[in-house]
N, C-alpha and C positions, 0 to 999 in steps of 0.2 A: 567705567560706568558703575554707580552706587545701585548696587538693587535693593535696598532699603528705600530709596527713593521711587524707584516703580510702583514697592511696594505701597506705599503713601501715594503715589499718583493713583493705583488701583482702588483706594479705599475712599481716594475723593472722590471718581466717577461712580463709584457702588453707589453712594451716600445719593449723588446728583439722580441718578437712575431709577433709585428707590424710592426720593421723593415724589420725581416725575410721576411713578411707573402707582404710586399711591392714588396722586392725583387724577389720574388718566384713569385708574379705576373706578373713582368718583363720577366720572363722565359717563363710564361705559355703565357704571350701573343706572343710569340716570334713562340712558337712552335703551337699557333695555326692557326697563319696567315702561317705559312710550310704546313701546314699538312692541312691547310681550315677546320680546324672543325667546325668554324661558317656554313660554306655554305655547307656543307657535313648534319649536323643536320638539318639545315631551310631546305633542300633539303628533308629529310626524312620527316621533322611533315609537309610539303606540302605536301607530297604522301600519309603520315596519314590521315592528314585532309578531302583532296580530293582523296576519295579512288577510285570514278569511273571511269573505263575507258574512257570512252565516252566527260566526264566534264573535262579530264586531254588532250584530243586530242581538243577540241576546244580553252586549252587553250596554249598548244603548238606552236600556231601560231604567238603569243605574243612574242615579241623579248625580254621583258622584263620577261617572265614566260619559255619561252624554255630551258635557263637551266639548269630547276629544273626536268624539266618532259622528259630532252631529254640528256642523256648521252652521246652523241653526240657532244652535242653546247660547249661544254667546263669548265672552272673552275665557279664554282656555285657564285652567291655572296653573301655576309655575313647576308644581310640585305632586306628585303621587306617592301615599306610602305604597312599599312594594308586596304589603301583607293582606292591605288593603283591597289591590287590586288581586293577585292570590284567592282572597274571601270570594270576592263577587267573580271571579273568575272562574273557579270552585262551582260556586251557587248557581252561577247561569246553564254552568254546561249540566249543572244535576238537577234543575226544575222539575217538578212532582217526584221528587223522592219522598220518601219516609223514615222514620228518625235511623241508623244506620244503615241506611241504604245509599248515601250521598256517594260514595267512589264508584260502587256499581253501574250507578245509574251515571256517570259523571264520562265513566268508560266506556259505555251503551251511546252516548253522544256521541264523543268524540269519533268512536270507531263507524260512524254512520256521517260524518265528516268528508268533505274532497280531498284526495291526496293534496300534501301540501309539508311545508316543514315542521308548520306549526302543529299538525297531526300528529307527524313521526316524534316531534318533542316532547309533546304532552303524553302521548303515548307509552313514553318513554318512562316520562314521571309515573305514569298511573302503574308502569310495571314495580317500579324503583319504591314505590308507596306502599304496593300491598293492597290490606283493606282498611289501611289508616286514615280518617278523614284529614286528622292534625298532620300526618305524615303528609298528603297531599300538598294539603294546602301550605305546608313550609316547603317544602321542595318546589313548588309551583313559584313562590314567593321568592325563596332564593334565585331559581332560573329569571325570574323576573328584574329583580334588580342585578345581576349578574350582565345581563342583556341591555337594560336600560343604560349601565354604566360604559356599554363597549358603543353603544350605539347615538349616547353622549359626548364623546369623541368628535362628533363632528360638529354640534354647539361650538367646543371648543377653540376649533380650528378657525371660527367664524370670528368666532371672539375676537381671537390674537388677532384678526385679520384689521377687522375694523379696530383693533389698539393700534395696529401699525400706523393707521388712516388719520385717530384722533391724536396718535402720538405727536406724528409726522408736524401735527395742527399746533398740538401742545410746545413744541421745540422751536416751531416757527414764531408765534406769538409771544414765546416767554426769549424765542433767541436763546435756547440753548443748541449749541456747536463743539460738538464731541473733541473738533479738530482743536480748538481755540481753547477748549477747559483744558484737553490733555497738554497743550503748550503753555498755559500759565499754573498748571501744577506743579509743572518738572523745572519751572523758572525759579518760582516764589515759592522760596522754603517759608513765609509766615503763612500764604493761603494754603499749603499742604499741613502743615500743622495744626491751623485751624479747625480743615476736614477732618484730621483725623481724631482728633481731639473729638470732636463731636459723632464720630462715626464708633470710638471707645464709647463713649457715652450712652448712647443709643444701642449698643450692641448690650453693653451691662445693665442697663434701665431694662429693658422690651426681652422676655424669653421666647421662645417660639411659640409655646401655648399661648402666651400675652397674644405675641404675633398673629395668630390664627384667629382666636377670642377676636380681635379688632376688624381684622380683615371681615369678619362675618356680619358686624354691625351695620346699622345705616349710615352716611354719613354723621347725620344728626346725633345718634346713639353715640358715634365714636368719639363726637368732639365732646360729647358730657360724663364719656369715660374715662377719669384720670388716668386708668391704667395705658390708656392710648395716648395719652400727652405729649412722648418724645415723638412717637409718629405721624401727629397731626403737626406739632410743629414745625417736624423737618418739610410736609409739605408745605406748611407758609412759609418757613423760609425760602422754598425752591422757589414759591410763586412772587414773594415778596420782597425777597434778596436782603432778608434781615440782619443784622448784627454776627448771627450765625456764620451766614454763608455770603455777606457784603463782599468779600474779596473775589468774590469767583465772578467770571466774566457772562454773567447771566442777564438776560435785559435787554433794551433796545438805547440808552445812555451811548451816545460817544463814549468810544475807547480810543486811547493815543494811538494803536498800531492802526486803526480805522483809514489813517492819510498813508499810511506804509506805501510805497512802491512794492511791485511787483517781482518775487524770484528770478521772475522770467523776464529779462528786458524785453522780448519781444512780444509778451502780453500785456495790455493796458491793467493797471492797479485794477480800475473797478471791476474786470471782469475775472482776476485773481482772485478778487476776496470776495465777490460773490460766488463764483463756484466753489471756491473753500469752503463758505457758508453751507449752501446746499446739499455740499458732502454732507458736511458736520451734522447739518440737520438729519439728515435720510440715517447717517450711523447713529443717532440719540432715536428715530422712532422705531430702528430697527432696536434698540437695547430695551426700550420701554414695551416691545412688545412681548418682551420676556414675561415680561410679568412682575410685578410686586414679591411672591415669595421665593424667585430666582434669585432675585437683587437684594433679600434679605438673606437670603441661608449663604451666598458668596462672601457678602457684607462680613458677615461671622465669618468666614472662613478666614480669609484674605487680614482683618483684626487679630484672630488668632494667632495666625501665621505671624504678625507683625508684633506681637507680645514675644515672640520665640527666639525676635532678633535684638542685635541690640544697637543701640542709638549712632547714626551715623557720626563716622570718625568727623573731628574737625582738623582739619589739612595748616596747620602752624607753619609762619612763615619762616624763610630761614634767617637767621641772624643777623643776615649783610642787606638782608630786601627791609628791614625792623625799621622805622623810623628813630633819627638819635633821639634820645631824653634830651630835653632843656637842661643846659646847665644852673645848678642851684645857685 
């Protein structure tokens, strides 16, 4: 077994995964700016976070926090700075202070508060502060986004979930089959060379800041941003099965192994190669639920690694297997 060759079979499905896993994020962001799931979650880990009644009505007043805390005010938005909330979180609990008097009075609230966590937290801060307004209000800010980010965690989880969902959809309609690409990687040494070829490419075009920078784009932004060019294109190629990546068995075209019989005599072909399928499928939505910057920093790795080896042996026949020369 050449593990040079794995290694080229790893760096096809990176490429295959990465494209999908780009594409699929073009969906999922599509569907969560429909559906506001950003602002629908920040709207929960605020009402998490700030569980008390009392701390949620002072800050209701805020035109910039009422639509988290007021079902009412309308569509939520996606995003809070954490300094911001900090300010008015600050300002609400010290109403009628006086020009330094904002922690005192800020601690006069709180401690007139129902036991609670978000008491003991803040309480905490107001020790940890002093009689610093700026001191508060960054400590409050830090705790703030500190919290928002653990209790963002579970967006995430939601995310991946529904990538698996859209993957699953993406693998199905585009026929990609983890089973079927990893068996004509390891067959055809010109389609593994093509990948990798292109997955060199890509790895040395795109740095991870690039990477990042694009990821963060809209779709629209990213296709008008050159620097994103290898990565929009490896998605049409996944989608389009272009020049790039034509060899790879992506699509719904007849393929020759399609009439194949079955391993198993005593299972019927069709029901062989469609469960084959279905694997194939479930293993490409399980890889695209990774994510886009899994399948990119492997990508790198798995290239690197393959720069460090060198070129597989070519296996010469022996002299007696040689075909004669024509005689001159």
């Amino acid at each position: 077994m050449n593990l040079t060759v794995w290694v080229d079979v790893a760096i096809g499905l990176s490429l295959v995964y990465l494209g999908a896993s780009l594409f699929v994020t073009v969906i999922n962001e599509y569907v969560a700016q429909l559906l506001n799931l950003r602002g629908k979650q920040l709207c929960d880990s605020l009402k998490e976070l700030i569980a008390d009644a009392d701390v949620r009505e002072l800050l209701k007043h805020s035109p910039a926090l009422k639509p988290f805390f007021d079902a009412q005010a309308g569509r939520a938005p996606s995003y809070i700075d954490p300094n911001i909330l900090a300010h008015l979180l600050v300002g609400g609990l010290a109403i009628g202070s006086t020009a330094g008097d904002t922690c005192r009075r800020a601690s006069d609230t709180i401690d007139k508060l129902p036991d609670s966590a978000l008491k003991k937290q803040l309480q905490a801060l107001v020790a940890t502060a002093g009689s610093s307004t700026d001191a508060l209000v960054t400590a409050v800010g830090e705790w703030a986004d500190r919290s928002l980010t653990v209790l963002g965690g579970k967006y995430k989880r939601y995310l991946q979930t529904i990538s698996f969902w859209i993957g699953l959809a993406v693998a199905i309609g585009l026929n990609i089959d983890t089973i079927t690409l990893t068996e004509q990687l390891y067959r055809d040494r010109d389609t593994r060379d093509a990948t990798v070829s292109l997955g060199v490419q890509i790895t040395e075009s795109t740095s991870q800041k690039t990477f990042n920078h694009c990821l963060s784009l809209t779709p629209q932004q990213r296709k008008a941003d050159t620097a994103c060019a290898p990565l929009t294109g490896l998605v049409d190629a996944v989608q389009g099965r272009n020049d790039s990546l034509g060899k790879l068995p992506i699509g719904w075209s007849e393929r020759p192994d399609d009439k194949e019989s079955s391993p198993a005599s005593w299972l019927p072909p069709a029901v062989w190669r469609w469960g084959s399928r279905g694997l194939g499928w479930v293993l490409t939505a399980l890889a695209i639920s990774l994510g886009a910057p899994f399948w990119f920093d492997l990508l790198n790795k798995v290239v690197n690694l393959r720069h460090g080896m060198g070129k597989p042996e070519v296996v010469k026949k022996p002299e007696a297997d040689r075909p004669a020369s024509s005689a001159s």
